[in-house]
PDB file of N, CA, C and O in Angstrom:
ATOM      1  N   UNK A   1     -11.141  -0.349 -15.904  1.00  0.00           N
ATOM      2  CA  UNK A   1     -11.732  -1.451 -16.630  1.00  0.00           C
ATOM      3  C   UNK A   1     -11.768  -1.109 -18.114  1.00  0.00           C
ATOM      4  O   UNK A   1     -12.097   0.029 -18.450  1.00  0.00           O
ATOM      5  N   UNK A   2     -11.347  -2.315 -19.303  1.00  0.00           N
ATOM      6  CA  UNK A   2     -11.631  -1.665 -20.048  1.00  0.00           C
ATOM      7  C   UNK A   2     -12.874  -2.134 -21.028  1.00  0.00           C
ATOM      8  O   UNK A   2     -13.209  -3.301 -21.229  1.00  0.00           O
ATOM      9  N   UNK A   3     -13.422  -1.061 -21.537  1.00  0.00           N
ATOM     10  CA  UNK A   3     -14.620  -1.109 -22.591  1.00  0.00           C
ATOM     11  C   UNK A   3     -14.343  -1.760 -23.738  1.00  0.00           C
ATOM     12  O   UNK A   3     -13.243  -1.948 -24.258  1.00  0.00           O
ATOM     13  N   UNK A   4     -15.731  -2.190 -24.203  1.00  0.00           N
ATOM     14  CA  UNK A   4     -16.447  -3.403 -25.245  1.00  0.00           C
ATOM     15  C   UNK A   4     -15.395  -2.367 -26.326  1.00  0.00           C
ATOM     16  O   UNK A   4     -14.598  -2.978 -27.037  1.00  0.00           O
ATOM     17  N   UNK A   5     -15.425  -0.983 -26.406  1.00  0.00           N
ATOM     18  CA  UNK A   5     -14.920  -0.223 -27.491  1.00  0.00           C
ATOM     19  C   UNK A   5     -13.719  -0.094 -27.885  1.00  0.00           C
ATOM     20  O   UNK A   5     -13.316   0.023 -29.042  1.00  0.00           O
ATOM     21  N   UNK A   6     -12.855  -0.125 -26.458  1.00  0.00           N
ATOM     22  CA  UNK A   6     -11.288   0.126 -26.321  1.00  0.00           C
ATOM     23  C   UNK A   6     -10.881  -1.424 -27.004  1.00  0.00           C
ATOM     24  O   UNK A   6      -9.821  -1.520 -27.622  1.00  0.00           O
ATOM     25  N   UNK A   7     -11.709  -2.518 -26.865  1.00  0.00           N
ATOM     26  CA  UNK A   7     -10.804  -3.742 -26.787  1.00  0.00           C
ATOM     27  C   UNK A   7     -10.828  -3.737 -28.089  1.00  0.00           C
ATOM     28  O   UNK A   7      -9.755  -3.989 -28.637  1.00  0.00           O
ATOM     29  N   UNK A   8     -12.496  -3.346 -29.306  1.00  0.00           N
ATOM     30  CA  UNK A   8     -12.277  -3.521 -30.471  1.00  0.00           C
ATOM     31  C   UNK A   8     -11.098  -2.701 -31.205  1.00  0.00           C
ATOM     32  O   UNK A   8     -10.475  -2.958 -32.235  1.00  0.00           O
ATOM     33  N   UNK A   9     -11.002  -1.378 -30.100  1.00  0.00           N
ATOM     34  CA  UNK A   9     -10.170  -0.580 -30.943  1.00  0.00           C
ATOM     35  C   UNK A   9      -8.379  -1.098 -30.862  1.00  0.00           C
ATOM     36  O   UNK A   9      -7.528  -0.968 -31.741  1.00  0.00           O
ATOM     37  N   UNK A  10      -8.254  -1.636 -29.629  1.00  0.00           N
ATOM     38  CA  UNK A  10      -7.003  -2.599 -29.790  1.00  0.00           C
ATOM     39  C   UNK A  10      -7.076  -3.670 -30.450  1.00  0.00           C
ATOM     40  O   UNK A  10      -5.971  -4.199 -30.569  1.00  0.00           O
ATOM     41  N   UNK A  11      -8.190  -4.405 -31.097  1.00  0.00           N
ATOM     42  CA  UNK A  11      -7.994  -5.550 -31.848  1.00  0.00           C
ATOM     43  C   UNK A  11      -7.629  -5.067 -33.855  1.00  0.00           C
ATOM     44  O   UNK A  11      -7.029  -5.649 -34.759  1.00  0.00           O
ATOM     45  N   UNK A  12      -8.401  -3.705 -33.755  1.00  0.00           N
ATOM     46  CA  UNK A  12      -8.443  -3.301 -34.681  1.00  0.00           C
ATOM     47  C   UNK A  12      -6.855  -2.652 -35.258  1.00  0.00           C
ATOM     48  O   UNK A  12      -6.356  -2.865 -36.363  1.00  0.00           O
ATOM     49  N   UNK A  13      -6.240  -1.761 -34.063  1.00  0.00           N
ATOM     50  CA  UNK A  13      -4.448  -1.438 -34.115  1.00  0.00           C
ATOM     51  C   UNK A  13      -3.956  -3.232 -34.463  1.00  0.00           C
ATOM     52  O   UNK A  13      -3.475  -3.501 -35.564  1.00  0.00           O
ATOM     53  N   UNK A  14      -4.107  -4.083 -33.634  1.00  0.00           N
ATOM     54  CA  UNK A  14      -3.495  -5.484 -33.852  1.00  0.00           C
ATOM     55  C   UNK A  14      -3.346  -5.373 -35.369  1.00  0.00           C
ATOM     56  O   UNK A  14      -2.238  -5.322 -35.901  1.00  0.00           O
ATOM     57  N   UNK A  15      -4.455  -5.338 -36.024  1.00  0.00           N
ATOM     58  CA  UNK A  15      -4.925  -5.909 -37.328  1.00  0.00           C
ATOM     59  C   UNK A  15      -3.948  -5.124 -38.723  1.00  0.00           C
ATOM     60  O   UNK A  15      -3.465  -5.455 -39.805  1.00  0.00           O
ATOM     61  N   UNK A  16      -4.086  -3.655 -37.663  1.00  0.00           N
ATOM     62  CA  UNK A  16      -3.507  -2.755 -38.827  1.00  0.00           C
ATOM     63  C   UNK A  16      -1.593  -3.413 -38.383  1.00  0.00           C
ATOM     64  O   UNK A  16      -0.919  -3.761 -39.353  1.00  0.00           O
ATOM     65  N   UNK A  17      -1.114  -3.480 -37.337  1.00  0.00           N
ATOM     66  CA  UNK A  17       0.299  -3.643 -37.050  1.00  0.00           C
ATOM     67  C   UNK A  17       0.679  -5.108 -37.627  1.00  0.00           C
ATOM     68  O   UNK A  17       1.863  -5.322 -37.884  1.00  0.00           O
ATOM     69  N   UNK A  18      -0.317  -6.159 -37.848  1.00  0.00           N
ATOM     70  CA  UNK A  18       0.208  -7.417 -38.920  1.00  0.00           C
ATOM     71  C   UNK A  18      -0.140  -6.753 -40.079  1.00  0.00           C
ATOM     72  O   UNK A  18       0.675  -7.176 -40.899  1.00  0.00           O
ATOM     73  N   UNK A  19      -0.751  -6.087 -40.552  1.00  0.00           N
ATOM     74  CA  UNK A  19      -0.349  -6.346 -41.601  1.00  0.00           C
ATOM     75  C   UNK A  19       0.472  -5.371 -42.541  1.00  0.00           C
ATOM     76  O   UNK A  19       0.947  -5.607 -43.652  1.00  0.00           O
ATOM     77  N   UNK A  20       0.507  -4.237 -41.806  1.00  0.00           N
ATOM     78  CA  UNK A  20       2.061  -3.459 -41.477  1.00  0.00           C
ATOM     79  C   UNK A  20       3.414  -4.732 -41.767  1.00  0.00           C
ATOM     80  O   UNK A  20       4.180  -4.794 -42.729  1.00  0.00           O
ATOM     81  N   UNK A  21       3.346  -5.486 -40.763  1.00  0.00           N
ATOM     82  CA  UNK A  21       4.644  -6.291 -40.533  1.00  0.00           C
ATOM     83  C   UNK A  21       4.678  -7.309 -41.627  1.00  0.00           C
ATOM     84  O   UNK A  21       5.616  -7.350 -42.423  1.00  0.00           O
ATOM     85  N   UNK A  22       3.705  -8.097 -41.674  1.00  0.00           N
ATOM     86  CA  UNK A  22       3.525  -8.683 -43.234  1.00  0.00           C
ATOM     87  C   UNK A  22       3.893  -8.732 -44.367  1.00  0.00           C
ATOM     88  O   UNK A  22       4.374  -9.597 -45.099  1.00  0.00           O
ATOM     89  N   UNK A  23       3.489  -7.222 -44.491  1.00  0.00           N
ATOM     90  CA  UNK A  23       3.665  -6.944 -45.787  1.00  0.00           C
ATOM     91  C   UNK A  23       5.452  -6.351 -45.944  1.00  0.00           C
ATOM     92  O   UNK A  23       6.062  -6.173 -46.999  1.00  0.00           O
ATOM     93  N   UNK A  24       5.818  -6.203 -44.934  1.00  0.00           N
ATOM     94  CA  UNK A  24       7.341  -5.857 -45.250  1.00  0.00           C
ATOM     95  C   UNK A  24       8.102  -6.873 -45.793  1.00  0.00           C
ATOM     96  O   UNK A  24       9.166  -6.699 -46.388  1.00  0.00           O
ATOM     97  N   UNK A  25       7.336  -8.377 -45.507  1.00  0.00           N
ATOM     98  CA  UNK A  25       7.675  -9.610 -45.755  1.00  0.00           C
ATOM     99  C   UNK A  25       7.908  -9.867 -47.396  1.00  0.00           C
ATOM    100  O   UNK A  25       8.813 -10.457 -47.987  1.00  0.00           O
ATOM    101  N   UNK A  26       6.583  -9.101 -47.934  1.00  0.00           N
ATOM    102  CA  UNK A  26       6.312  -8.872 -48.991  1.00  0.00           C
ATOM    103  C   UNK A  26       5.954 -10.072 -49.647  1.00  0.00           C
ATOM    104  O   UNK A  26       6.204 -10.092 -50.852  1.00  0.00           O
ATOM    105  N   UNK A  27       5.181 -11.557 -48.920  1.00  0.00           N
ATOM    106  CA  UNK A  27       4.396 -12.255 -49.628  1.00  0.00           C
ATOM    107  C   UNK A  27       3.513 -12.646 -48.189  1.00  0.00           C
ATOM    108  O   UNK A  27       3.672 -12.515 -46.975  1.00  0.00           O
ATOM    109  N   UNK A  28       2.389 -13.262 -49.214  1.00  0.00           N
ATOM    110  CA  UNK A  28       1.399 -13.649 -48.161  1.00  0.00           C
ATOM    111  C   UNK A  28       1.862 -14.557 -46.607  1.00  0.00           C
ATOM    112  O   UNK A  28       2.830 -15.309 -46.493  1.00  0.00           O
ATOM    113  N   UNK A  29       0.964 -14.248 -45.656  1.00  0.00           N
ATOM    114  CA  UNK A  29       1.617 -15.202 -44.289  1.00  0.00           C
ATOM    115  C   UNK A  29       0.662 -15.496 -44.509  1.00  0.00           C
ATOM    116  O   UNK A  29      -0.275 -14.713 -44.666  1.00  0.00           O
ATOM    117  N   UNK A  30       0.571 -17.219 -44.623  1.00  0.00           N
ATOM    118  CA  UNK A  30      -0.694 -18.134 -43.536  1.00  0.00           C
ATOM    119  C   UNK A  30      -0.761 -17.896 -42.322  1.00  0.00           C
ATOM    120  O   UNK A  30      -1.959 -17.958 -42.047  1.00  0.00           O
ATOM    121  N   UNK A  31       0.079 -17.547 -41.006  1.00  0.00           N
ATOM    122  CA  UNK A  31      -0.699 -18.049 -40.089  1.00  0.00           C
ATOM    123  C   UNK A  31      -1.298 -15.717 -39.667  1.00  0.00           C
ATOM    124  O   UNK A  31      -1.470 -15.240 -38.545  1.00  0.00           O
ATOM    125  N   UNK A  32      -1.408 -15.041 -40.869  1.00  0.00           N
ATOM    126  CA  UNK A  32      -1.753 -13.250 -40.246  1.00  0.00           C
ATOM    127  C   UNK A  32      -2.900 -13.444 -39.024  1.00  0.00           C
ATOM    128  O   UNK A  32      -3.087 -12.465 -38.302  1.00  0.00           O
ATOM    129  N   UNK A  33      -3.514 -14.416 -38.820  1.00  0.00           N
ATOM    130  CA  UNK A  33      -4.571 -14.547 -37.618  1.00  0.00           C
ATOM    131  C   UNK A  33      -3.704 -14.706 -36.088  1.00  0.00           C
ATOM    132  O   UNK A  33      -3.920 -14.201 -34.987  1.00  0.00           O
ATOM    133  N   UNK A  34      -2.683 -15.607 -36.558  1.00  0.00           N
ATOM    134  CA  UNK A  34      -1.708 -16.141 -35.101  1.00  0.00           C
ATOM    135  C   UNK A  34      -1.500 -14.472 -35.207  1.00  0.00           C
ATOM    136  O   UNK A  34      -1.915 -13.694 -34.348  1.00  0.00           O
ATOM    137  N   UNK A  35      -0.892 -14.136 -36.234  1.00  0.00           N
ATOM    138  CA  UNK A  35       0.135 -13.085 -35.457  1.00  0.00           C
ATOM    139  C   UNK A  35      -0.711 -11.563 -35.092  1.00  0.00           C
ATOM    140  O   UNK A  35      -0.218 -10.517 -34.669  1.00  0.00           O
ATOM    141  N   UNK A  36      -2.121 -11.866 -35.418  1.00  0.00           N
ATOM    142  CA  UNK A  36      -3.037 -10.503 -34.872  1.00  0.00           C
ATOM    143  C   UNK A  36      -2.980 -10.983 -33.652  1.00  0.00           C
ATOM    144  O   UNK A  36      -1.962 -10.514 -33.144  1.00  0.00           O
ATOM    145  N   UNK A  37      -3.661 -11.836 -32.720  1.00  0.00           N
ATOM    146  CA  UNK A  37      -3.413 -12.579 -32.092  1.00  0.00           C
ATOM    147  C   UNK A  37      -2.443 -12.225 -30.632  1.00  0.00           C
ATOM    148  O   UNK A  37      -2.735 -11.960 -29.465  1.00  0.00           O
ATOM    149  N   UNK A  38      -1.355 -12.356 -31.279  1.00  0.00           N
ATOM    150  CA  UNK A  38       0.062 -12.279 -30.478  1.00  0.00           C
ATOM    151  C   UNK A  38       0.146 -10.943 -30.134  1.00  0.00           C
ATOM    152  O   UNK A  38       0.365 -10.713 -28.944  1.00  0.00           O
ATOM    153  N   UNK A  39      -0.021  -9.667 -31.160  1.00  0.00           N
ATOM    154  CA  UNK A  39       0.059  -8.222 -31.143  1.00  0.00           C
ATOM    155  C   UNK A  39      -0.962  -8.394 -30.269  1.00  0.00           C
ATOM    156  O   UNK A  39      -0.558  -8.207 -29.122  1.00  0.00           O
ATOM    157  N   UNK A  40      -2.398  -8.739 -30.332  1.00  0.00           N
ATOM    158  CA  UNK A  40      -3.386  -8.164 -29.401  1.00  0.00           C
ATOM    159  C   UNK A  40      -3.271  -8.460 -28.182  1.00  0.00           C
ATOM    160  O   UNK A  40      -3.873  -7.799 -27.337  1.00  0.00           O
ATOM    161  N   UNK A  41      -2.474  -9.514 -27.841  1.00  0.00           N
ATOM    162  CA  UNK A  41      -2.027 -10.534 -26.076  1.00  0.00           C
ATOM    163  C   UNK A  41      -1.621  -9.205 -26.006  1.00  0.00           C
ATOM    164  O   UNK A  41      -2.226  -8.321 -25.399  1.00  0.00           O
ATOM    165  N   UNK A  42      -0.092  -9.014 -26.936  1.00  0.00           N
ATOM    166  CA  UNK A  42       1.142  -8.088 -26.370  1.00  0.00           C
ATOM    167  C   UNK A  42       0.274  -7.182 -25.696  1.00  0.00           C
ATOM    168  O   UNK A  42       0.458  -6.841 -24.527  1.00  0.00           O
ATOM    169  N   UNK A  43      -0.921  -6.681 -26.599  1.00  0.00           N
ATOM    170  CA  UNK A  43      -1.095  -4.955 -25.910  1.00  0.00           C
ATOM    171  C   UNK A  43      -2.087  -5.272 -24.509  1.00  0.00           C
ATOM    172  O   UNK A  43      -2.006  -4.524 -23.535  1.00  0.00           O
ATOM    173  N   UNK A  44      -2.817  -6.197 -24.521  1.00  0.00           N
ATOM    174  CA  UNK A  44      -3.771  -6.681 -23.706  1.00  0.00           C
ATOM    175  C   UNK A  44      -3.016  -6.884 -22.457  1.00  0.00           C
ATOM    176  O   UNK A  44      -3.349  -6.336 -21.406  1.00  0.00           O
ATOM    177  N   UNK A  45      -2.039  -7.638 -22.561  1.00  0.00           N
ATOM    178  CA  UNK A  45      -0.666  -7.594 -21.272  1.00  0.00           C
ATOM    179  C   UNK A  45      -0.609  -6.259 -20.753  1.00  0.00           C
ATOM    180  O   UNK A  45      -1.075  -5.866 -19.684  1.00  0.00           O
ATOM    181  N   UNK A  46       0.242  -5.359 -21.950  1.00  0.00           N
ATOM    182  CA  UNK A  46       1.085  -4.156 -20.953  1.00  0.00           C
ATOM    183  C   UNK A  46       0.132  -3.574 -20.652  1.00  0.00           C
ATOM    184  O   UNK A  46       0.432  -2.548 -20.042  1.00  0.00           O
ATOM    185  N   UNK A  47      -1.033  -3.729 -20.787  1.00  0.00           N
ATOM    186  CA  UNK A  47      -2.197  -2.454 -20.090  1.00  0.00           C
ATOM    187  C   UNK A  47      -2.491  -2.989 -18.859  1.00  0.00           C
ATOM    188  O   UNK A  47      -2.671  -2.335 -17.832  1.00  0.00           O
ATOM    189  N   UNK A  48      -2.546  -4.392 -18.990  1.00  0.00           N
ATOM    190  CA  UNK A  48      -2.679  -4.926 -17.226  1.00  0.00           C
ATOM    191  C   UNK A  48      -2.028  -4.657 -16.949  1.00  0.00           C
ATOM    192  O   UNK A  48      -2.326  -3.657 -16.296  1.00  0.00           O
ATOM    193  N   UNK A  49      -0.577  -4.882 -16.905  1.00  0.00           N
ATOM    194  CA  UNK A  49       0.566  -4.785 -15.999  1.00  0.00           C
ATOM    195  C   UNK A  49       0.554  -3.201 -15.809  1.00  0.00           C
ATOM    196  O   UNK A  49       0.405  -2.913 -14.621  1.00  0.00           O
ATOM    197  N   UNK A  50       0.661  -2.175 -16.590  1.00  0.00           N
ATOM    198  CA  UNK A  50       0.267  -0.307 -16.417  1.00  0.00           C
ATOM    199  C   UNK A  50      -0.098  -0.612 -15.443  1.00  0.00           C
ATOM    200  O   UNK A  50       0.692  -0.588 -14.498  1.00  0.00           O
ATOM    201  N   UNK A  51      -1.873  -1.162 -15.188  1.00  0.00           N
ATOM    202  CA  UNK A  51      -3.188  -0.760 -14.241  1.00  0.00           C
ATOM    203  C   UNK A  51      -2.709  -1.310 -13.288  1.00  0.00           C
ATOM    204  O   UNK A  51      -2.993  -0.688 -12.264  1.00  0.00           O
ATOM    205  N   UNK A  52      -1.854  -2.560 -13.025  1.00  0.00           N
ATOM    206  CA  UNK A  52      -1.037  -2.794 -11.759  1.00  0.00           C
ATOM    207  C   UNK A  52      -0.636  -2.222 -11.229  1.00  0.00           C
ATOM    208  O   UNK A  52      -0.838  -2.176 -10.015  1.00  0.00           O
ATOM    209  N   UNK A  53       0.210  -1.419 -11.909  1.00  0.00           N
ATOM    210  CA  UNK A  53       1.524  -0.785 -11.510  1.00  0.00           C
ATOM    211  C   UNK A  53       1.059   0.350 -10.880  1.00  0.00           C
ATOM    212  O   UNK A  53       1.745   0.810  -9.967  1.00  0.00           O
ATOM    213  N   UNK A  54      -0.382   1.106 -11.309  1.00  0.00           N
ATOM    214  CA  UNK A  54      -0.740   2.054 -11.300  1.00  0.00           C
ATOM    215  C   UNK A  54      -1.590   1.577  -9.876  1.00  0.00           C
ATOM    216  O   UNK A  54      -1.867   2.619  -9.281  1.00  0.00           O
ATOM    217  N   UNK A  55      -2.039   0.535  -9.211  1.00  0.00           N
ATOM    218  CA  UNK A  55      -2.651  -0.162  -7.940  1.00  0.00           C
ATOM    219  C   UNK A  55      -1.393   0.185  -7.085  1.00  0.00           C
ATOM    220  O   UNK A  55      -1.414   1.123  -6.288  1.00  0.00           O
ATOM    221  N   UNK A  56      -0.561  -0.415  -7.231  1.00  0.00           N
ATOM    222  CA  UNK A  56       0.846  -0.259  -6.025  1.00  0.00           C
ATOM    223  C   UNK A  56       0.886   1.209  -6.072  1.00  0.00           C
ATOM    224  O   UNK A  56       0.696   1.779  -4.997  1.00  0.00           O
ATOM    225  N   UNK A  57       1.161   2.145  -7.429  1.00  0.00           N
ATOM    226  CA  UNK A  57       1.174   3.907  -6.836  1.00  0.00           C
ATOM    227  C   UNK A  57       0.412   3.808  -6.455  1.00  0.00           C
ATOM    228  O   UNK A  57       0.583   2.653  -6.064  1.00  0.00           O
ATOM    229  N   UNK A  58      -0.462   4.036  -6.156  1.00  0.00           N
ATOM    230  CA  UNK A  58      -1.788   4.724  -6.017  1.00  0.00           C
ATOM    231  C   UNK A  58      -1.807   3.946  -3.901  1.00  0.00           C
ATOM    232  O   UNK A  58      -2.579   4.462  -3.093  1.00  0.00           O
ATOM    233  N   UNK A  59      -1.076   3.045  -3.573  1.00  0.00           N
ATOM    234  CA  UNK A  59      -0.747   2.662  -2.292  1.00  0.00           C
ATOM    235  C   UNK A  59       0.293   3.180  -1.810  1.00  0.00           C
ATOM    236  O   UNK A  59       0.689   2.649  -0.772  1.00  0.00           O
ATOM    237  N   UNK A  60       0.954   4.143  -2.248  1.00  0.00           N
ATOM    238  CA  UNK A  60       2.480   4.601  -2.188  1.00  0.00           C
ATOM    239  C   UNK A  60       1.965   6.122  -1.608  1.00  0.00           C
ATOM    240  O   UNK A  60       1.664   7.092  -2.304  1.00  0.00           O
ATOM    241  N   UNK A  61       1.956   6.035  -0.206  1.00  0.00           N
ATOM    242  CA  UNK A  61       1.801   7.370   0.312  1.00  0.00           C
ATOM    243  C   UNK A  61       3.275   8.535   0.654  1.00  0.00           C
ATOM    244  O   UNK A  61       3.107   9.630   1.191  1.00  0.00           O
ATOM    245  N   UNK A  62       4.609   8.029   0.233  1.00  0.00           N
ATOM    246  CA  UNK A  62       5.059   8.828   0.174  1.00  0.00           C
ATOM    247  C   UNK A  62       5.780   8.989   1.650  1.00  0.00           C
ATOM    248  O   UNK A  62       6.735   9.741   1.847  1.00  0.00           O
ATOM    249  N   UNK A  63       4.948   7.867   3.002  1.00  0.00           N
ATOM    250  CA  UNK A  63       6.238   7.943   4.340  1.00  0.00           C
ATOM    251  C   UNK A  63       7.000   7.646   3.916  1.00  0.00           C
ATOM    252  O   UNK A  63       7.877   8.504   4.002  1.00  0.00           O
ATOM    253  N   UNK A  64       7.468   6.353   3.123  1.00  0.00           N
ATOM    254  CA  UNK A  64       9.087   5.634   3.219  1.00  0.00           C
ATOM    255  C   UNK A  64       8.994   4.662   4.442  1.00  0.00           C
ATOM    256  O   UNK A  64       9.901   4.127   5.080  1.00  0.00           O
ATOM    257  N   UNK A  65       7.416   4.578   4.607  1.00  0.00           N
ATOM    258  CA  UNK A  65       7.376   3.263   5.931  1.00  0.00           C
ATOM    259  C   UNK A  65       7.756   2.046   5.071  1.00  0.00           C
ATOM    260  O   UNK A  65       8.177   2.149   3.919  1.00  0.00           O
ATOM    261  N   UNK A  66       7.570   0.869   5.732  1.00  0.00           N
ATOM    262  CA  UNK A  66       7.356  -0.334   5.341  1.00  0.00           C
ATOM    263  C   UNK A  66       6.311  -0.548   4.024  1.00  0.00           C
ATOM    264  O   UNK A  66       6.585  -0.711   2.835  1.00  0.00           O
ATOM    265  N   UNK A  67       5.331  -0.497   4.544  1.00  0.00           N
ATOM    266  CA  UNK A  67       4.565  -0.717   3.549  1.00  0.00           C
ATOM    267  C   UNK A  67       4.388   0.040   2.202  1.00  0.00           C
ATOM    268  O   UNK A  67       3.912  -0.424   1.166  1.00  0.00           O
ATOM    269  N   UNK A  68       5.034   1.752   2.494  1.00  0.00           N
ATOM    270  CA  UNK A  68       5.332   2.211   1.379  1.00  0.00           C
ATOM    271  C   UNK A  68       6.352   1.538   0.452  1.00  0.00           C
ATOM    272  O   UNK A  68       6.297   1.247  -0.743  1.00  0.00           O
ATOM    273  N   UNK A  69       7.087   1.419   1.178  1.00  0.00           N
ATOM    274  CA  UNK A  69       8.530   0.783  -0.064  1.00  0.00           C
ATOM    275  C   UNK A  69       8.274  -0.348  -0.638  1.00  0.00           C
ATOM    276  O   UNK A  69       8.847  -0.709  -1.666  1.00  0.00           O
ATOM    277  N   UNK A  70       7.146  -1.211   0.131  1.00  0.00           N
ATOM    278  CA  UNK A  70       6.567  -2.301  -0.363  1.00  0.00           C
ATOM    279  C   UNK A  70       5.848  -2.162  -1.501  1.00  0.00           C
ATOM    280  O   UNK A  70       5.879  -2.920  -2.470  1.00  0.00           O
ATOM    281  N   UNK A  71       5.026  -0.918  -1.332  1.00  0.00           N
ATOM    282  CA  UNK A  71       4.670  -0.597  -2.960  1.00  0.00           C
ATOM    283  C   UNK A  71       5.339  -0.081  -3.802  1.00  0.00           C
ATOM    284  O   UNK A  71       5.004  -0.162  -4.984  1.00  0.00           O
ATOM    285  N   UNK A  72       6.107   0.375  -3.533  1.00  0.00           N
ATOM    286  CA  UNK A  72       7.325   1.146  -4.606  1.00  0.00           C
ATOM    287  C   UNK A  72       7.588   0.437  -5.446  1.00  0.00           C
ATOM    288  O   UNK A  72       7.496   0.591  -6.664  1.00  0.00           O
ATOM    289  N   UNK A  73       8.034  -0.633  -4.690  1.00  0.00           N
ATOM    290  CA  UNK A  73       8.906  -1.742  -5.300  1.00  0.00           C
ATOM    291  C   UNK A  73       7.892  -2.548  -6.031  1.00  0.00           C
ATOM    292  O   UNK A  73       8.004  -2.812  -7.228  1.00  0.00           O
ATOM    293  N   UNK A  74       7.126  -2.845  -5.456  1.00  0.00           N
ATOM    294  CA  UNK A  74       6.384  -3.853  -6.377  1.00  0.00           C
ATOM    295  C   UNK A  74       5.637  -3.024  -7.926  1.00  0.00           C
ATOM    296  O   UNK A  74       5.389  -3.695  -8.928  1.00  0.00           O
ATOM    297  N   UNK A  75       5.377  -1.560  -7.859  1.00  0.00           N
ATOM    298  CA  UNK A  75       5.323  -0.704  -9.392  1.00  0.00           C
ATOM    299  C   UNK A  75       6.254  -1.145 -10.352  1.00  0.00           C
ATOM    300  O   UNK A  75       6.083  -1.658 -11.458  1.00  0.00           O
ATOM    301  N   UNK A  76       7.828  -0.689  -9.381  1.00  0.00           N
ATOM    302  CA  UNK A  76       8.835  -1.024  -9.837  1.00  0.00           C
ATOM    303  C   UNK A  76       8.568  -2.261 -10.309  1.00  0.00           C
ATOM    304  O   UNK A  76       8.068  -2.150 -11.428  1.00  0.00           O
ATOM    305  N   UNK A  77       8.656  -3.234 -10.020  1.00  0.00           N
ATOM    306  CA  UNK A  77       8.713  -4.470 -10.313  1.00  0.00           C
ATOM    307  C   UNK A  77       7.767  -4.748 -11.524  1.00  0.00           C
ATOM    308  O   UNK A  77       8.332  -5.289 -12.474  1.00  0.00           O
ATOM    309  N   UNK A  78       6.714  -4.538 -11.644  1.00  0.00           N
ATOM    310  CA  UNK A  78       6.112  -4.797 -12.533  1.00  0.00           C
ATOM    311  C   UNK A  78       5.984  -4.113 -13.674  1.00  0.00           C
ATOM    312  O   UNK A  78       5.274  -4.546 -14.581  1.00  0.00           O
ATOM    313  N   UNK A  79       6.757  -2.785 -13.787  1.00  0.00           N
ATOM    314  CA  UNK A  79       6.914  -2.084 -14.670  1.00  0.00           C
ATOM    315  C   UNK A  79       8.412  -2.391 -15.844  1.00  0.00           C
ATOM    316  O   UNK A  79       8.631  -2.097 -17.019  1.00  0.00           O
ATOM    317  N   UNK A  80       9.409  -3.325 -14.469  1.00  0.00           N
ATOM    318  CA  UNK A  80      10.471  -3.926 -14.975  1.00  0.00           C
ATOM    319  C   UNK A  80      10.182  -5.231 -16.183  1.00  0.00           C
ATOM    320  O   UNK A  80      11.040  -5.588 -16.992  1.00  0.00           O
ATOM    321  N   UNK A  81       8.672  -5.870 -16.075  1.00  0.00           N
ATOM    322  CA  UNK A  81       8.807  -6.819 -16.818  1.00  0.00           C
ATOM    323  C   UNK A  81       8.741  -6.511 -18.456  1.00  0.00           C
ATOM    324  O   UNK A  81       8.511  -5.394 -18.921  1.00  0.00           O
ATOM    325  N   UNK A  82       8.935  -7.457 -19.073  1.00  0.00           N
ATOM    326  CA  UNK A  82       9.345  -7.117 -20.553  1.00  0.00           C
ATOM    327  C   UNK A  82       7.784  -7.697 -21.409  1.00  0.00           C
ATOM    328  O   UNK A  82       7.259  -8.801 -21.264  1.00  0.00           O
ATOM    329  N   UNK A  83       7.359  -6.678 -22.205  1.00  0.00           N
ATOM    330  CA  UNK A  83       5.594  -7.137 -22.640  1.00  0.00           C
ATOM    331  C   UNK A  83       5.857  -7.450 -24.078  1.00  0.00           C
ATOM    332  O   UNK A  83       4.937  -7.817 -24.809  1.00  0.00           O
TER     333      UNK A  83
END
């Protein structure tokens, strides 16, 4: 789960990575709120999808039964998507 602290501290990376990107622009953006925004989804995403991925291992005992490969694949799978 994550903490009141972790989320400020990912909103706070957001903040520093627009305006990192911004400024390469080298004039002001109107919409720097959309695009904190978008960075903070991005990271807010791949950490769910991680803690997913990390639910299916964590079911992956390693027979090679059915239901193992069922989790394999589905790590796999969700580790395949693009964040």
């Amino acid at each position: 789960m994550t903490t009141r602290e972790e989320i400020v501290a990912m909103r706070e990376a957001a903040e520093d990575e627009a305006e990192h990107v911004l400024q390469c622009c080298g004039e002001y953006h109107p919409d720097y709120h959309e695009v904190v925004d978008a960075i903070f989804f991005r990271e807010a995403q791949r950490q769910a999808y991680e803690r997913a991925a990390k639910c299916c291992d964590a079911r992956y005992m390693g027979d090679n039964n059915r239901e193992d490969m069922e989790a394999k694949r589905c790590a796999e799978a969700i580790r395949s998507m693009k964040v």
